[in-house]
N, C-alpha and C positions, 0 to 999 in steps of 0.2 A: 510868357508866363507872368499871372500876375504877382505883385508884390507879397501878399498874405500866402501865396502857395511857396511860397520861397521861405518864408517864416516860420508856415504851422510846423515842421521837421524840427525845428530848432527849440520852440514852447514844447511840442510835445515831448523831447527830452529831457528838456528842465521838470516836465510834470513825471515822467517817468523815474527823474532820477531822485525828486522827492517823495513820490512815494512811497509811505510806509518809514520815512526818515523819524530818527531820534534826536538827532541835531546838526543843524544847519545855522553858517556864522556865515552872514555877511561882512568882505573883507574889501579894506583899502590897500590898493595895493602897489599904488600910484609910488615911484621913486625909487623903488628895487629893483638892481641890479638883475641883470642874466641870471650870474651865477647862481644870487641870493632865491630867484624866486626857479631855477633848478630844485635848488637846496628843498627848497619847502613844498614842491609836489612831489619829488622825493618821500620825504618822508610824510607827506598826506598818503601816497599810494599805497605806502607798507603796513599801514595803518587800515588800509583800507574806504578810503575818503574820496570820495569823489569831489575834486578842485578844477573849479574852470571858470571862467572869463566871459561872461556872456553881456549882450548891450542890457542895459539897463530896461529898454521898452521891454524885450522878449521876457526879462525876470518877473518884468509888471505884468504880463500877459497870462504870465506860469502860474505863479501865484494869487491870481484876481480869485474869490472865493475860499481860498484855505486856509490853513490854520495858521500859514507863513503869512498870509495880507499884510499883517501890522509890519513888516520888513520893507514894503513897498516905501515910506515915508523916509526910505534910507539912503532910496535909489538916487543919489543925485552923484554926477563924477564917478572916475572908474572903478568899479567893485567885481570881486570875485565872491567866488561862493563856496561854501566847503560843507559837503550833505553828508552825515554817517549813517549808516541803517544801526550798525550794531553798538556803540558808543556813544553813548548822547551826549558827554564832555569831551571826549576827542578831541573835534574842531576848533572846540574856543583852547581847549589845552596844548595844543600843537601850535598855532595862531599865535596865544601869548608867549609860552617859549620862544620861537621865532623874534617875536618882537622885540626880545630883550636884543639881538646880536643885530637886527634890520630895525633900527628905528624909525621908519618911514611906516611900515606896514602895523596900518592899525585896525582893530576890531571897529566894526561901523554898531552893528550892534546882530540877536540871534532870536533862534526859539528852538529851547531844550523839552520834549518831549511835549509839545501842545502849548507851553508856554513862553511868552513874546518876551524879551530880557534885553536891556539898551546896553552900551559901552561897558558902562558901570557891572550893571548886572553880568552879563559874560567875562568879564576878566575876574569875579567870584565865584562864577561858575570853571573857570578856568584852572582855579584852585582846590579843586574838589581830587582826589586822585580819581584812577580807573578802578572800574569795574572789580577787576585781579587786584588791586593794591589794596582794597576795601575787602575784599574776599580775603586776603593774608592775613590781613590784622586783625581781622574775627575769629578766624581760626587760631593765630597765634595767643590772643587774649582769652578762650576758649581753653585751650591745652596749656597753659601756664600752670594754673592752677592744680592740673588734674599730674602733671608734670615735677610739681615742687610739693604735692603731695605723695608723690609713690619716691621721691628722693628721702622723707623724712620716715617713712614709713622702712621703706630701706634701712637709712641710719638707725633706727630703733631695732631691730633685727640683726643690724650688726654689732652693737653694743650686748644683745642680751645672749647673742654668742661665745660673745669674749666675757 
């Protein structure tokens, strides 16, 4: 069997498994422990992230044409990759978390929904909350207001009782 038949199974995973992705961090991952790097597909999986290890050619192969390309200039030394379909800060927010306890493991760099983002850029991206945590605090800034008005309106009603 030749070489490339033993390959395309492998690209065509990596094209499977970015398809339709919202964000995807390219990771070093070089220097982590067992344990540590348990720890953090761990919580990639619960999350719902697909994390894995792949050579560097196959990523170049996956990516030649798409919106990930500008990643390829990353690929040098061991990298992982961490794809979300439904979170597009996820990866780089899970990634930085991590890093604070595994100093070894660094962000190489990412592309958050169509957009290419280096070191720098994903660990600001890193900082953004989720989805739900952004959904909360609209809502609760929302119902404040509507909240410490029907308390004053209240108090007014109960004074004109008494």
């Amino acid at each position: 069997m030749a070489k490339v038949e033993l390959k395309k199974p492998v690209v065509d995973e990596i094209s499977a498994n970015l398809e339709g992705a919202a964000g995807v961090v390219l990771v070093d991952h070089c220097g982590l422990t067992v344990e540590q790097d348990t720890q953090l597909r761990k919580q990639m999986r619960e999350e719902g992230i697909v994390y894995k290890v792949y050579k560097n050619t196959m990523l170049n192969f996956a990516i030649k044409g798409t919106e990930f390309e500008p990643l390829s200039q990353h690929l040098e030394g061991p990298s992982a990759i961490a794809i979300s379909k439904t979170d597009a800060t996820a990866p780089a927010r899970i990634v930085a978390n991590f890093a604070k306890k595994a100093e070894k493991l660094e962000i190489k760099a990412g592309v958050v929904e169509g957009n290419y983002y280096d070191a720098k850029g994903m660990t600001a991206i890193a900082n953004v909350p989720s989805r739900e945590v952004l959904l909360g605090k609209l809502l609760g800034s929302i119902q404040s207001p509507i909240t410490n008005f029907a308390r004053v309106i209240n108090q007014i009603a109960e004074s004109k009782e008494a």
